[in-house]
C-alpha positions as CSV (number, residue, x, y, z in Angstrom):
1,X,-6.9,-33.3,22.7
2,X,-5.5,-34.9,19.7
3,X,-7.9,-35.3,16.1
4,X,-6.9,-39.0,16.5
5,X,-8.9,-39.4,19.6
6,X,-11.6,-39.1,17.6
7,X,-11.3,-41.6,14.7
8,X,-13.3,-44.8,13.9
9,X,-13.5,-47.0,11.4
10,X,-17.7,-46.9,10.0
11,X,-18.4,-49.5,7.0
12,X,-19.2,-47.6,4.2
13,X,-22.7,-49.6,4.1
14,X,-23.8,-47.8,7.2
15,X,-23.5,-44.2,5.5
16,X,-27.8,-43.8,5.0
17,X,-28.0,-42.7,1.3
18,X,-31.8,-42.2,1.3
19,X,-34.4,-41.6,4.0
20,X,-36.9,-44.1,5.3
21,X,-40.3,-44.3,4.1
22,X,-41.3,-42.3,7.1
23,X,-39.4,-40.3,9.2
24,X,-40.2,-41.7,12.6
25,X,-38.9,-45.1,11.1
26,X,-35.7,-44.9,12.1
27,X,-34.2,-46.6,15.4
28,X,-32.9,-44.5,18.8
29,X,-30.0,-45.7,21.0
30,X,-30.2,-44.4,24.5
31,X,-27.1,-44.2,26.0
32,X,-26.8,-43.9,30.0
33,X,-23.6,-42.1,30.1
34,X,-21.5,-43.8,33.4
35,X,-18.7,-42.6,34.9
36,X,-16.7,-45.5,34.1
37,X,-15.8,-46.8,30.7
38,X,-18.9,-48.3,29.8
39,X,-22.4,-46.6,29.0
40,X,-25.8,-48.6,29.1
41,X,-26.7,-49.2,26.0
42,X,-30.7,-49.4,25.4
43,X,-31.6,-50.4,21.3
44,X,-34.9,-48.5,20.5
45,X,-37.3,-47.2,18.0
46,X,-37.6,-43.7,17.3
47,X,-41.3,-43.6,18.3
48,X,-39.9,-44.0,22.0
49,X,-38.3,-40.9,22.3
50,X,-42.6,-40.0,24.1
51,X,-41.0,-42.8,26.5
52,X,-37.6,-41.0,27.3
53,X,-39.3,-37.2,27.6
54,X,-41.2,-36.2,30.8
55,X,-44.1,-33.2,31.5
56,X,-42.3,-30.2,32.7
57,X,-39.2,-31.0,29.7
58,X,-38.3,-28.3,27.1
59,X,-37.8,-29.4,23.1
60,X,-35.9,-27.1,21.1
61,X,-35.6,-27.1,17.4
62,X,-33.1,-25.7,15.4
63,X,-35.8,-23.9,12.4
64,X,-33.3,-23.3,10.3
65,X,-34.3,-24.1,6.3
66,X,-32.1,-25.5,3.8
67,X,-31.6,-23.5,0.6
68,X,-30.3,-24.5,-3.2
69,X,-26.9,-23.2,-1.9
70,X,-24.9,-25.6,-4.6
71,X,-24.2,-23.2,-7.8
72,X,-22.6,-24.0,-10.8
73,X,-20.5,-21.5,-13.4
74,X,-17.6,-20.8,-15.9
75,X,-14.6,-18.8,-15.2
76,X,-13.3,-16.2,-17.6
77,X,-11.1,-18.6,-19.0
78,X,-13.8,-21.2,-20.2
79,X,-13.0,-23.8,-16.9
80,X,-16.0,-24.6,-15.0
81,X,-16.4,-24.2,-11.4
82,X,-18.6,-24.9,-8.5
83,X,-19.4,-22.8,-6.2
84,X,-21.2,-23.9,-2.3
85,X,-22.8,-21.4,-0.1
86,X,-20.9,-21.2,3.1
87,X,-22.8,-18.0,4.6
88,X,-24.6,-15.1,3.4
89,X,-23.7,-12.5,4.8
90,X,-25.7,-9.9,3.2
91,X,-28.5,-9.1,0.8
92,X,-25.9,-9.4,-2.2
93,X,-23.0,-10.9,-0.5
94,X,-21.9,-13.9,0.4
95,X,-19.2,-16.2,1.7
96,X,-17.9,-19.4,-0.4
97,X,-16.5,-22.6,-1.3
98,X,-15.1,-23.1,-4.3
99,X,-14.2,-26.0,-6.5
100,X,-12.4,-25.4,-9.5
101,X,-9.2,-26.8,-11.4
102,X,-7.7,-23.2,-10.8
103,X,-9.4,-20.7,-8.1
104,X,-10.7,-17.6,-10.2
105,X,-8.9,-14.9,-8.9
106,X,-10.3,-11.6,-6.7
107,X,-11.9,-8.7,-9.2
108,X,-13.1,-12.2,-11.4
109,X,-16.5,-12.8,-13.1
110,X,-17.6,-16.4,-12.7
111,X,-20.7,-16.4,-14.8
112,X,-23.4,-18.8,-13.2
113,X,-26.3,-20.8,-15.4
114,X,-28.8,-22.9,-14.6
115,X,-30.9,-25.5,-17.2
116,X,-32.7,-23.2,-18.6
117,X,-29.8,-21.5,-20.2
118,X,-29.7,-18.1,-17.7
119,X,-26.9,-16.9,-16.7
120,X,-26.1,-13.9,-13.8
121,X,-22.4,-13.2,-13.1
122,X,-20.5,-13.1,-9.6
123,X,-17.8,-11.4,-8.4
124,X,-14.7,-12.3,-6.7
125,X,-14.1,-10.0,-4.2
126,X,-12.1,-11.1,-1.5
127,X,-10.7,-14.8,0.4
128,X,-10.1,-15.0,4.5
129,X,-7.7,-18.1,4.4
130,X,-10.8,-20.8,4.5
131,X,-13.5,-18.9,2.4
132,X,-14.2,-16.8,-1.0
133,X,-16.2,-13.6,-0.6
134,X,-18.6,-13.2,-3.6
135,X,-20.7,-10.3,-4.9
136,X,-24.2,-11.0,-6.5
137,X,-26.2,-8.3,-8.8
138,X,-29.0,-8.8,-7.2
139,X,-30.8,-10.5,-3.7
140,X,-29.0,-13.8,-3.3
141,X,-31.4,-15.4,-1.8
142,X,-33.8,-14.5,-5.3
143,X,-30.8,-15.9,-7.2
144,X,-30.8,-19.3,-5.6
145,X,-34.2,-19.9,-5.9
146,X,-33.8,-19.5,-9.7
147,X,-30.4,-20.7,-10.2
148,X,-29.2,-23.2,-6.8
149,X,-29.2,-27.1,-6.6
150,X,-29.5,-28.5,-2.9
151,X,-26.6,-29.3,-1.4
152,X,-26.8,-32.8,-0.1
153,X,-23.9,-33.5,1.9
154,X,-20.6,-35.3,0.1
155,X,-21.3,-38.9,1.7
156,X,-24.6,-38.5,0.2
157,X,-23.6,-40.1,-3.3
158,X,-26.9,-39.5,-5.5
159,X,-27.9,-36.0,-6.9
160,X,-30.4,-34.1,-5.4
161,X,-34.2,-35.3,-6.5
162,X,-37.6,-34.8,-5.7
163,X,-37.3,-37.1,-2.4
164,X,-34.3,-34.9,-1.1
165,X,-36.5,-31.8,-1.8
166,X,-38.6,-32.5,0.9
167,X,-37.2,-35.1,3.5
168,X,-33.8,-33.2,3.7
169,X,-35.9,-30.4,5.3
170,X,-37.4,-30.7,8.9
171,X,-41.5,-30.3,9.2
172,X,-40.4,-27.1,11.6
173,X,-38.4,-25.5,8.6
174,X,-39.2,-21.8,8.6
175,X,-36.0,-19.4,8.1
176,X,-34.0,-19.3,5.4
177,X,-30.1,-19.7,5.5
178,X,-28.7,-23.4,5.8
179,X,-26.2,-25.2,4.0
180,X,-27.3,-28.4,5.6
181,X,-30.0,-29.5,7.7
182,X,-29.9,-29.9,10.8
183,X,-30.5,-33.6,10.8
184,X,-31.5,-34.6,14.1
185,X,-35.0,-32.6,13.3
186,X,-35.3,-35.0,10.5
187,X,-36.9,-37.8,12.5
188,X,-40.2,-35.7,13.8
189,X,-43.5,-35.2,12.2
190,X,-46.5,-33.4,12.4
191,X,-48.1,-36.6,14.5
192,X,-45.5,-36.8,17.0
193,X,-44.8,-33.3,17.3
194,X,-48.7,-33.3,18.6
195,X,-48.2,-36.4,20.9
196,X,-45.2,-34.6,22.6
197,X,-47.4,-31.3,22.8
198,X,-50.0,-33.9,24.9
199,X,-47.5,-35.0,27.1
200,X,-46.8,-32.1,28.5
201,X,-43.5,-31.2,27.1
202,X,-42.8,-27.9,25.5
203,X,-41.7,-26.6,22.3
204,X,-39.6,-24.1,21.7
205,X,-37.0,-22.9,18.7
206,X,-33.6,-21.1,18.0
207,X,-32.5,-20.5,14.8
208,X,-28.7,-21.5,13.5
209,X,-27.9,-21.5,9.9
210,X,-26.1,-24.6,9.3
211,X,-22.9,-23.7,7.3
212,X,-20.7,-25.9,4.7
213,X,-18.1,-25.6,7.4
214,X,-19.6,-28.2,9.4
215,X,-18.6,-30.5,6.8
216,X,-14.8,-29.0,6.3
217,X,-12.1,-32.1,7.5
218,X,-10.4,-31.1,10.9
219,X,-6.6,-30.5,9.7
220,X,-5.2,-30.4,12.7
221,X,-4.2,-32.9,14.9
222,X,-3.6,-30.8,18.0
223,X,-7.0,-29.4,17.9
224,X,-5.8,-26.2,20.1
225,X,-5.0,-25.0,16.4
226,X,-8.5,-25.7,14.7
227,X,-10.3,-22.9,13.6
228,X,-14.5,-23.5,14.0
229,X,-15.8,-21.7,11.0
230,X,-18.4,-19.3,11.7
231,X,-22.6,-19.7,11.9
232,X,-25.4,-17.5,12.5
233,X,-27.5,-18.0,15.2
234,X,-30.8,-16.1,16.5
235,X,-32.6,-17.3,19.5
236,X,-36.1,-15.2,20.1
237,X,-36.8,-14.2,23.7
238,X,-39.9,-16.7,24.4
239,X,-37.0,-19.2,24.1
240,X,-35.3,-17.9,26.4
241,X,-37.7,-17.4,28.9
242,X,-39.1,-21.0,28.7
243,X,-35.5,-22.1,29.2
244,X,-35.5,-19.7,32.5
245,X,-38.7,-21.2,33.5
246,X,-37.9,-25.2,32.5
247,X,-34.5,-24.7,34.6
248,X,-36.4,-23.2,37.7
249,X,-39.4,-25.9,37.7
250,X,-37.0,-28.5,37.6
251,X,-37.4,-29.5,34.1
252,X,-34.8,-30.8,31.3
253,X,-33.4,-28.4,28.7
254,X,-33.3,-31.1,25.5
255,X,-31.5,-29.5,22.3
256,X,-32.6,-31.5,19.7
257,X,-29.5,-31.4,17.4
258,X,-25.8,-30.3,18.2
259,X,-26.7,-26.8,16.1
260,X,-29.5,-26.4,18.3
261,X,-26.9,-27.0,21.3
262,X,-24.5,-24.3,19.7
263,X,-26.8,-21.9,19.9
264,X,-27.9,-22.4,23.1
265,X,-24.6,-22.8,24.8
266,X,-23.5,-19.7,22.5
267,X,-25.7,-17.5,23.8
268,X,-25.0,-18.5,27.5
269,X,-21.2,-17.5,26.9
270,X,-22.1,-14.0,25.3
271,X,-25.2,-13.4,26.7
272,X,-26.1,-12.1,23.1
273,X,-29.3,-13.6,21.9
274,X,-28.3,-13.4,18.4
275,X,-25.0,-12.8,16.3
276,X,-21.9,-15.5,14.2
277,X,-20.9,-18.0,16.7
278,X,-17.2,-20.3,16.0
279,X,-18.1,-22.0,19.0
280,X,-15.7,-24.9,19.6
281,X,-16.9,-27.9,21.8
282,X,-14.4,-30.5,23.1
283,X,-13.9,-32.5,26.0
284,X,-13.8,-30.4,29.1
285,X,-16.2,-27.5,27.9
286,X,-18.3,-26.7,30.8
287,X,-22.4,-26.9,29.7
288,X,-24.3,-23.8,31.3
289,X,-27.9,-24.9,29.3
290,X,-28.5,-28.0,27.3
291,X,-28.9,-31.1,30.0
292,X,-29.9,-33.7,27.0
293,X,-29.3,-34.0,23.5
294,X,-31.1,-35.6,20.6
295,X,-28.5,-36.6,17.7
296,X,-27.3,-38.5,15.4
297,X,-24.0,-40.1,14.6
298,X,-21.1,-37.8,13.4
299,X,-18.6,-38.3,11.3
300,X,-15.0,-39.9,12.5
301,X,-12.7,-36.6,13.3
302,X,-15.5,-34.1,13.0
303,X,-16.2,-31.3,15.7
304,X,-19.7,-32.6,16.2
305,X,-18.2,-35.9,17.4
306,X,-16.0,-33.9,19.5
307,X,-19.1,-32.3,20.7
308,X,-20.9,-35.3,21.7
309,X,-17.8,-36.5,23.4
310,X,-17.9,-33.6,25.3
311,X,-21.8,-33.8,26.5
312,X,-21.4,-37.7,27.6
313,X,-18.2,-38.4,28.0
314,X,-15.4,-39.6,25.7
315,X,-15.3,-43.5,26.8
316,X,-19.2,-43.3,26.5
317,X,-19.6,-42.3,23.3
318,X,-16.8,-44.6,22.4
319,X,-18.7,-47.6,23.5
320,X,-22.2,-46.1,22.2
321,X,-20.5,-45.8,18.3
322,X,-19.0,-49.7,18.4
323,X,-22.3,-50.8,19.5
324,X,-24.0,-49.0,16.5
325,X,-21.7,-50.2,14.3
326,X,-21.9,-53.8,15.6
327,X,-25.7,-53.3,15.2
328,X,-26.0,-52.3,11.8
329,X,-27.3,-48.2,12.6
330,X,-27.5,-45.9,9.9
331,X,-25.0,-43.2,10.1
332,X,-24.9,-39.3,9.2
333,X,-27.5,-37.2,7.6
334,X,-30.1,-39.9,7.1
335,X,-29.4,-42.2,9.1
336,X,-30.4,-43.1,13.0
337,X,-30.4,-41.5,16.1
338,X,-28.8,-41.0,20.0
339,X,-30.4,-39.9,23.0
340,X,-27.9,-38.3,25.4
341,X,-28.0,-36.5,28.8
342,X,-25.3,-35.6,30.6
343,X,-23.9,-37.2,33.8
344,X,-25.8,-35.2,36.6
345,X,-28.9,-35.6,34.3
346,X,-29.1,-39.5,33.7
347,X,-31.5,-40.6,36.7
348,X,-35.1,-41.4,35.1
């Protein structure tokens, strides 16, 4: 696989800078993966999503919350700096981005601040190649609260407001620890969430703490050599055994969201139920849980394209992304949404 396989060309007016007025407002393309060249294409609203789901299907959500994981500081040396979240890794520890005209260097003190003139100070304390290790004084998670900005993604061109607050959270939000949100949850609410429940489709969750990695370019373009940054996943046992029970009644296992997919497909690899995955999906991975996906559209030469490659096939999702562009969908965080199911698992 080569990182050019995976490049298109997406009008920068398509990039969704602000959510709709609701969240079920947005459209859905089906896409009937073939084994040909050419998937059947169906234009929908979200709302249908009750038409594509059937009694006896499992829903799981990623319930993963976003935190205020954008920080801002001065070195020793006067220069500002920002510093982004990529994982926390323990009550006072955490690992980093950085953005800086120089990189502070390890045994450093960036000293943080916030708009109402407080300050706490950080040290540097180590680097892995990709990421900066940081020490806080105190909980991190405490810190953020009083001191982080919410880190809207870098195609997202506005700063952070009251809107983004709430509607770049999903209404299952519950555990602490993202960097991003895992966006395909963004299109439920409460309502549907209760007309799904009357169908006779069950709910279930993992948690997978979304990490600024998921946004880090692919460098590579023999993607043999790309390193898949690490997340932390948890998925609790009632999950797991409503997947064993979905799977033997002849029901559908539907990740709603690639990070939801991660996990799952994570854990069916290790057999662990929680731990850091770097799991890498490309063409060719063999799925062992997830039989339909709920998503939306990736960026050009990002592993979650590559992952949705993988789960309908290459040519399909080629065809699928020209007629979304040629359709005017919103793109990324904000924007629309896919429905996917894999070959074997396309019959209605």
């Amino acid at each position: 696989m080569q990182l050019s396989d995976f490049n298109y060309k997406l009008p920068p007016e398509l990039i969704a800078q602000h959510p709709l007025a609701n969240r079920t407002d947005s459209r859905l393309l089906e896409v009937q993966a073939n084994e040909g060249s050419y998937a059947h294409l169906i234009d929908r609203q979200f709302k249908d999503i009750l038409n594509l789901i059937r009694p006896g299907d499992l829903l799981v959500f990623n319930d993963t919350k976003v935190i205020p994981a954008r920080l801002h500081g001065k070195k020793e040396t006067g220069g500002n700096v920002e510093l982004l979240i990529e994982r926390i890794s323990s009550e006072n520890q955490a690992w980093v981005q950085i953005r800086a005209s120089k990189v502070p260097k390890t045994g450093s003190i960036v000293q943080i601040h916030n708009q109402a003139g407080e300050t706490f100070p950080v040290e540097m304390i180590g680097y892995d190649g990709r990421f900066y290790e940081v020490r806080f004084p105190e909980n991190v998670f405490a810190l953020l609260e009083r001191f982080g900005e919410l880190p809207l993604p870098p195609y997202i061109e506005h700063q952070p407001d009251g809107e983004d607050a709430q509607r770049y959270q999903t209404v299952v939000a519950k555990n602490p620890g993202a960097v991003a949100a895992p966006t395909a949850g963004l299109h439920f609410d409460q309502e549907i969430l209760q007309q799904i429940k009357e169908l006779g489709v069950i709910q279930a969750s993992v948690t997978l703490h979304v990490g600024a990695g998921t946004f880090t370019p692919v460098r590579e373009e023999d993607l043999s050599k790309h390193k898949m940054h690490y997340e932390w996943y948890s998925i609790p046992p009632e999950t797991l055994e409503a997947i064993s029970k979905t799977k033997a009644q002849g029901g559908r296992v539907i990740a709603v969201g690639t990070t939801s997919l991660r996990a799952l497909e994570s854990q069916a690899i290790s057999k662990q139920s929680s731990g850091e995955t770097n799991l890498f999906i490309t063409p060719g991975f063999q799925f062992k849980t997830v039989d339909c996906l709920l998503t939306n559209f990736h960026l050009p030469k990002s592993t979650l394209l590559m992952l949705v490659s993988a789960f309908a096939g290459m040519d399909n999702i080629r065809t699928a992304y020209q007629h979304a562009i040629e359709q005017k969908y919103r793109f990324f965080s904000y924007g629309d949404a896919m429905f996917l199911c894999r070959l074997e698992n396309t019959t209605s």
